[in-house]
N, C-alpha and C positions, 0 to 999 in steps of 0.2 A: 455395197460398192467397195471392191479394193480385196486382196487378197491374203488372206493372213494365212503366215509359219513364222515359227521360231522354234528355237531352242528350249528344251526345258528350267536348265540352268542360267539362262536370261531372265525368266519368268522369277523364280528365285530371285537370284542378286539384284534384281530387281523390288522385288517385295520385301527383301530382307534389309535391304538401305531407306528403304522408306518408313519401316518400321522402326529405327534404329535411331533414324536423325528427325523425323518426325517432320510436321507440317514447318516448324522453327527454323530447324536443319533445312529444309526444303527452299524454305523463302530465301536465307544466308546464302546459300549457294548459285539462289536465282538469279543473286546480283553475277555474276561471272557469265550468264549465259549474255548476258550487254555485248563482252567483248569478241561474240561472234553476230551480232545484227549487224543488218545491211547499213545504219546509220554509222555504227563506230565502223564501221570497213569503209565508206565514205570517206569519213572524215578522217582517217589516217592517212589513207590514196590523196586525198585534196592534199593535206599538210604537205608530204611529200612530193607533189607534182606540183603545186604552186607555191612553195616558201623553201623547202628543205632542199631539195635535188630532183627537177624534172626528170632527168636521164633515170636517177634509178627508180622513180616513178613509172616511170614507162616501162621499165622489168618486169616492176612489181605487177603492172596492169593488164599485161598480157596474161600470166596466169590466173591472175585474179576473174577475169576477161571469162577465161575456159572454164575456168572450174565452178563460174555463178552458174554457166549457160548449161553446163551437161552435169550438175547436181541433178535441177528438175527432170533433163530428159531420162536420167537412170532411175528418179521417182516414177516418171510417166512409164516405163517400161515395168515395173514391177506393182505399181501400185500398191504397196503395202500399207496394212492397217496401222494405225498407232496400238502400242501396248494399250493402254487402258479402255480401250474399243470393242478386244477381246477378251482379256482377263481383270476378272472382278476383284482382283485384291492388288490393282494398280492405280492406284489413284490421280486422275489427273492433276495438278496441286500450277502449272500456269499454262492455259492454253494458248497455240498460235496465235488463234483470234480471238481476244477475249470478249468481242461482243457477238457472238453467233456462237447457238449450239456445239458442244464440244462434242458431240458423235456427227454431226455435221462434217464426214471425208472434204464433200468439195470444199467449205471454206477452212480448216484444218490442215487440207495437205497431206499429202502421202508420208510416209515415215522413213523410208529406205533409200537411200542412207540420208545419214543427220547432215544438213545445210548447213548449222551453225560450225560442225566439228569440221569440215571442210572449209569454210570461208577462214575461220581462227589458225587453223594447220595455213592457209595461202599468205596470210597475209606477217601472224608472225616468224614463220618459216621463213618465207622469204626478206622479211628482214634481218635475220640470223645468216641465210645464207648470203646475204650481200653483204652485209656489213662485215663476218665473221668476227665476231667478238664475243667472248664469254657470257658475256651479261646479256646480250639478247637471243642466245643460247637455251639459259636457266631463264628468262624471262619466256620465250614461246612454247618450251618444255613445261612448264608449271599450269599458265594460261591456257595454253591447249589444253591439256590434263582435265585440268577447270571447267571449262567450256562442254567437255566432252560427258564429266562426271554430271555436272547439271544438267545435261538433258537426261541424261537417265534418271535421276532421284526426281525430276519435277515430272516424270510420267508420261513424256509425249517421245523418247525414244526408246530402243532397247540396243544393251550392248553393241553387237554386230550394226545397226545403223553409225554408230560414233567411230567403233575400227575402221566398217570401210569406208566411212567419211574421213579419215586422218591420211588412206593411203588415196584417197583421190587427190586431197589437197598436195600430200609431199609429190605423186607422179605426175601432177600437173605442174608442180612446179621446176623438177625435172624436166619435162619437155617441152614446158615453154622458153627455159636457157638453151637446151640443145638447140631446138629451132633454133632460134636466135643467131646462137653460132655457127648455124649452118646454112642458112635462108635469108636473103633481105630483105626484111618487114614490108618493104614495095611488091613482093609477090608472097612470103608467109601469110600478112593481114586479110588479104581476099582468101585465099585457102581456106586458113582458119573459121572465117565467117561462114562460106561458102558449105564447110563438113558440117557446122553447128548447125546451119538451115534443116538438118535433116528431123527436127524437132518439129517440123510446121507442120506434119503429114500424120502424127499421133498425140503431141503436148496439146491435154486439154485444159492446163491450169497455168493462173495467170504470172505466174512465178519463172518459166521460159520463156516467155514474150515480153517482160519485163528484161530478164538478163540479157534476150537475143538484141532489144533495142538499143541497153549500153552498150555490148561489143561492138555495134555499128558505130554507136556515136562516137568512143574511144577511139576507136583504130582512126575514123575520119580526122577528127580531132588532131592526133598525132601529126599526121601528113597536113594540115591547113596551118597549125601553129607553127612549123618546123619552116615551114616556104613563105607565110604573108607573118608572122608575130615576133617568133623567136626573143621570147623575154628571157631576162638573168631571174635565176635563180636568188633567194634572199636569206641573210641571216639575221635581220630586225626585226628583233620582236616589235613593233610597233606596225613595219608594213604587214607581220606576218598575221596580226588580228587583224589590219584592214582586208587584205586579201580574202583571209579563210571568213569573216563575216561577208565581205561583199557578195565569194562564191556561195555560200548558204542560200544568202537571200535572194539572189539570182536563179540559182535554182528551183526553191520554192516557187517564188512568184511564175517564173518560166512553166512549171509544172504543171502548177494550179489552174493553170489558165487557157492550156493545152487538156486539160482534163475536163475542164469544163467547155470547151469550146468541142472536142469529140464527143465526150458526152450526147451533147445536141446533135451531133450529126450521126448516131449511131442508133438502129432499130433496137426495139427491145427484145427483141427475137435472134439479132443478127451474130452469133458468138464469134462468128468468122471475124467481121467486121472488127467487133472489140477489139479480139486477138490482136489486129492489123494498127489500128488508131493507138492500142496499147504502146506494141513496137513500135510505133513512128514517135510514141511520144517522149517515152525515154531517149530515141534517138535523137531526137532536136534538143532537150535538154541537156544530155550530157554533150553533145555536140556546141551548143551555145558558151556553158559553162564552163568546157575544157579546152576549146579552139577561141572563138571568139571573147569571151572574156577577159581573157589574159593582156589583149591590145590594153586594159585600163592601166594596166601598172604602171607604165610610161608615167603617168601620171599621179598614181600614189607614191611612186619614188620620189616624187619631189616634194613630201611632207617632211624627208631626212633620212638618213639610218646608211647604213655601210649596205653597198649590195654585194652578191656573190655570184659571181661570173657563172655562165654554162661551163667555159673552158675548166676554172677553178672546179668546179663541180664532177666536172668531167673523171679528174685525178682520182675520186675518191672511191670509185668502183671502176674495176676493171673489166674489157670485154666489150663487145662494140653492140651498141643500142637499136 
């Protein structure tokens, strides 16, 4: 299953960094592929949508948004092999999924292009290009770098998957400010959702119906917070760990529970069905956790701590949300 090309000189620089830094080097490095999981990309989007700055959370989200959803669908179009699938002196050193066979394509995942080097390009990117400032410039320039280098040395990308994973994350982020500035998110957010659906008619892996559910749930989320919630923004560290724990665990539990309640209701034959219960379930969770959650603050505000206006918030990035 899956289709392999490459390069020969991938093959190489490939074999020749694994030889070099060894299974040691390999692991050292492994720790940086962290800062492209879908967890740490969570949990920086949460900080910054519920403690830091909703507004530029909501920037951030929109590309983040695109560029989870149409990672997969450019894996499901080419379905490429991972390197060490096809060539014997690549060693796989940490798989996708470390409890299932590693030549296992379906639970594995396609290789073209790298997920991780994309998400880590959207999400530090985009905070260098909001913020502009130096430091988080050389902070997403290194990190990236990082991100991109570990999947190649730990065996489960090649070169070419991590470059044109760098230029999806910077062009999506590009054009989810363009939109922006040209389109009002009351007619872009359906659009956008609406082009991404084109994933449902060839994505067979559970990695698009996952992202397809959070753009649903985000975009919703947006427009229900904005009209019934509209909470300030905070700079207490005290409300900021009641927050970012509360939304954890909300999530979870929310998750958990939706997963097992589909579960039951889903044939073991039915892959349609999964697909469907998949998307729906991401989209009630991120949906609960990002619209309706937020009504709680009201009420952890009044454990203390100085809050920070929308409007104040507002100031600190430029360009209309």
């Amino acid at each position: 299953m899956g289709n392999t090309f490459y390069f020969d000189w991938e093959v190489r620089l490939e074999e020749w960094l694994q030889g070099i830094l060894g299974s040691a080097g390999g692991n050292i490095l492994g720790f940086f592929t962290l800062f492209g999981e879908s967890v740490f990309i969570v949990a920086i989007l949460g900080f910054m949508y519920w403690c830091y700055d909703k507004n530029i959370a909501k920037r951030m989200a929109l590309a983040i948004a695109i560029g989870v959803v149409w990672n997969p669908i450019v894996k499901n179009i080419f379905v490429r092999r991972r390197p060490y699938m096809d060539n014997p002196g690549i060693k796989c050193l940490k798989p996708v999924e470390a409890g299932y066979d590693i030549y296992d394509i379906s639970a594995q995942g396609f290789s073209f292009p790298s997920g991780h080097s994309t998400n880590s390009l959207l999400v530090f990117g985009s905070l260098a290009h909001l913020f502009r400032k130096r430091v988080f410039f050389i902070t997403a320039a290194v990190l990236t770098f990082l991100v991109g280098l570990s999947r190649v040395v730990l065996g489960v990308h090649y070169p070419t998957d991590v470059l044109v994973g760098w230029a999806m994350g910077a062009g999506f982020i590009f054009i989810s400010e363009f939109m922006l500035s040209k389109v009002d998110k009351k007619i872009l957010y359906p659009i956008v959702f609406a082009v991404s659906c084109v994933g449902i008619f060839f994505c067979r892996t559970d990695d698009y119906f996952t992202a397809l559910g959070l753009m649903g749930g985000i975009f919703v989320s947006v427009f229900f917070e904005e009209k019934y919630v509209n909470f300030d923004s905070t700079r207490s560290p005290l409300q900021c760990v009641i927050r970012m724990i509360g939304g954890g665990v909300s999530y979870y539990l929310i998750s958990t529970a939706l997963k097992l309640l589909f579960g039951l209701m889903t044939p073991d034959d039915a892959q349609a069905v999964s697909f469907f219960f998949r998307a729906l379930r991401y989209f009630i969770a991120s949906f609960v956790v990002l619209g309706v959650y937020p009504m709680c603050f009201k009420y952890f505000d009044r454990i203390g701590g100085k809050k920070q206006t929308s409007e104040e918030s507002d100031q600190k990035v430029s360009g209309k949300i």
